[in-house]
Every structure is written in C-alpha cells, then in structure tokens.
Steps between C-alpha positions, in 0.01 A plus 500: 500500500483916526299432799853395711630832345391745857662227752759440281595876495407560901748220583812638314427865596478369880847300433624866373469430136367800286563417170392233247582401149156332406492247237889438446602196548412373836162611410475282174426788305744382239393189390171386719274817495312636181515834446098563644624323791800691548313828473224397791835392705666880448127657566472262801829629658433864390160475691552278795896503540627857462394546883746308602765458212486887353775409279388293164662443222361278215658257277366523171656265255621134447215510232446667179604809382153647421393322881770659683405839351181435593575426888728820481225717401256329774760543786588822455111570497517357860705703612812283562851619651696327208479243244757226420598342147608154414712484164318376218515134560481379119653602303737590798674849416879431340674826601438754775353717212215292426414493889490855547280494193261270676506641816441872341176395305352344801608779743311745248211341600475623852696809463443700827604114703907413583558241312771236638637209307467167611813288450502156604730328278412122671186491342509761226812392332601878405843533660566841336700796709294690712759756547481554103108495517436779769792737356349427116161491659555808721426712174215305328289457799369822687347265780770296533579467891682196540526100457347179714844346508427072619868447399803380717773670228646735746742614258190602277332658813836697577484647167142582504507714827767743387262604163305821531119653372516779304510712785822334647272272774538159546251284362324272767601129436290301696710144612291214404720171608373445884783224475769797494327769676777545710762530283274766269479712850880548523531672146219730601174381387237607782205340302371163363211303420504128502266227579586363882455870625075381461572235805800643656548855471624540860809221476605797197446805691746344745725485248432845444572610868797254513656668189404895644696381867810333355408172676707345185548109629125513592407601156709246321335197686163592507539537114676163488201336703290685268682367170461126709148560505424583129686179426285309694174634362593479149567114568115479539398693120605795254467838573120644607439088519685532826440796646116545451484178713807686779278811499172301636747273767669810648222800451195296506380682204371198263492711155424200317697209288746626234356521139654269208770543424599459882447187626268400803732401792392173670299505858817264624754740373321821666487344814878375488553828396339644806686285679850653397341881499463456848847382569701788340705766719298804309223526774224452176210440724534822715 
C-alpha cells in the first residue's frame, strides 16, 4: 500500500533515520512483490519519502536476470543514492568469479549508481568470501562502493574492512545482523541497515552514543536485553512474519499483513506479544 509510503518515511526521519533500502527483504521485495509493484514502491518513496529519508538505495534483484536489469535501469532513472545486488539465486554462483560476473552485468545497467552487494548468506545460501569478491570485484566494477553485510562471521567482516577501492579507500560495508550490532561497532563499522531500526531506531542510536562514550558494561547489557528480545519475537513467526506485526504494536504504523510466503500471525499471539513488548527493559514505547 504506496499510500503508507509518506508516514512511513516522516516517522523514521523524525526517529533520526535518513536512509532506506526499499524493497530488500523486510520490504518483501524478494519474494512477495512483482516487479510493477516494486517499481510503484521505489517511485512512491522517491516522491513522498526522500523529504524525510534523503538517503535511498534500491534493491533490485532476488528475481530474474533480465528483471533485475530491468529494476537497475528504472532506479537509477529515479535518481537513487545506490543500488544493492542479491547473488543469482539459481543457479547460485559456484566461485567468487561467477559472482563478480553477475554482479558486473547488472551493475552495467545503472552505470552512473554505487552499486553494493547484498550478502545474506541465511537466506541466499551463497557463503562465498567477501574479502575475495570486493578485492576481485574492485577491478570489474567501476561503481562498486561496498557490500550489505547481514552476516555474524566476524572473522569474514575483519577481513573485509582492511580491503581497499582502487583509490586505496575503504569500501563502506554496511552491518546487517541487528542481533550483533554491537559487536560489528567495535571492529569499526559506523553503518548498518537492518529491520528493527523501522520500530526502534532510538534503542540503536543509544548504542551508538554508548559505544562513542566508552560506557562499555552499559553497552553489553542493553545488547544482551536486545538479543533476549529477538528471541522472544521470533517464538511468535519467521522473519518479516514477526516483525511486520512488532512494527504496528510498538510504532502504531499498521503497514498491513505479511504476503505469502510469510505467514499471518494470530490476533491471540499479537496481543501476547504486546504483552511481553511492553515488559522489556529497552524503553520500546517511548
């Protein structure tokens, strides 16, 4: 429902969010949305959501080859601050080689865009170094600025941060594992993009100002509480099955049920759910 799209947008830019990643995901642009719909979605955010969220990058694969050209091209006609890849998801790429050969021909496609990498290994299956990929990548992609990274291998992440453009700058990795946020801050990473920052962006820029003032003990438990908490929502359904319903209880933004896949959680289980929201030492309903 594009018509959510403006409040949507005005309540994370008031929370101090100014960046989105529309139709990764958490937006069900992966396996829920056709490729019409997610077009309106990216126009919809373009036109009513750049006020307040200046920053938007697009996700534009998790389909077929020829589509996620397609949705290249049409972002980069909109004007968008990056784009981000998924690997080919069948046949999944067997060697770094054949990823940077994917990502390449769909990068061509908007070729004045960055162009990030999306690797989520959970769902995608690809496990593949991503230290290998940017320093192979690094010379086949001109637009290359960096990689979505919604992985917890911090030996992988370690690796990653010490590899350089071809002008000798760090590419931006962007920490996608809100479970681990923490831990991603003390090896450097100053950026992320994850799901719970929709309904709780200010329990992460705490984090944030924990990490900047040293306040180390703090940090650790409000990370623990916040590693309690995703265990207890992900008792009540999978993934976006569980948070779409946590992002109504605790923002009071109702953006609609999940699409199949997702399941539909139960009226008993959101209100039990509320229930426990409410109870948590993270200060949700601020």
């Amino acid at each position: 429902d594009v018509s959510k799209v403006g409040k949507y947008a005005e309540h994370l830019g008031t929370n101090g969010v100014k960046a989105v990643f529309v139709n990764g995901t958490t937006g069900e642009g992966v396996l829920s949305l056709s490729i019409e719909e997610r077009k309106t979605m990216l126009e919809a955010w373009v036109d009513k959501g750049k006020e307040h969220c200046p920053i938007i990058m697009a996700q534009v694969s998790g389909c077929s080859y020829r589509e996620s050209l397609d949705l290249a091209a049409h972002a980069e006609s909109l004007g968008v601050s990056a784009i981000g890849c998924l690997p080919n998801l069948f046949p999944k790429p067997r060697s770094v080689e054949d990823l940077v050969e994917w990502c390449k021909m769909i990068a061509q496609a908007a070729p004045k865009t960055p162009f990030f990498y999306y690797h989520i290994p959970g769902f995608s299956g690809v496990t593949l170094s991503m230290t290998e990929f940017l320093t192979k990548a690094r010379n086949e992609i001109p637009t290359l600025a960096g990689v979505k990274y919604s992985s917890a291998e911090f030996g992988e992440l370690a690796s990653m941060l010490t590899v350089k453009n071809k002008n000798g700058k760090p590419f931006k990795i962007f920490h996608g594992n809100d479970e681990t946020f923490v831990p991603a801050l003390t090896m450097g990473i100053d950026s992320a993009v994850g799901s719970t920052y929709n309904f709780m962006p200010h329990v992460f820029q705490k984090l944030l100002q924990l990490q900047e003032e040293g306040k180390k003990e703090e940090l650790v438990a409000m990370q623990d509480n916040i590693t309690a908490m995703f265990k207890t929502i992900f008792r009540f359904g999978f993934a976006v099955g569980a948070l779409k319903p946590v992002m109504k209880i605790v923002s009071g933004l109702d953006l609609g049920p999940t699409r199949f896949p997702y399941k539909k959680m139960t009226q008993e289980d959101e209100e039990e759910l509320t229930r426990i929201l409410k109870n948590t030492k993270l200060d949700l309903f601020k």
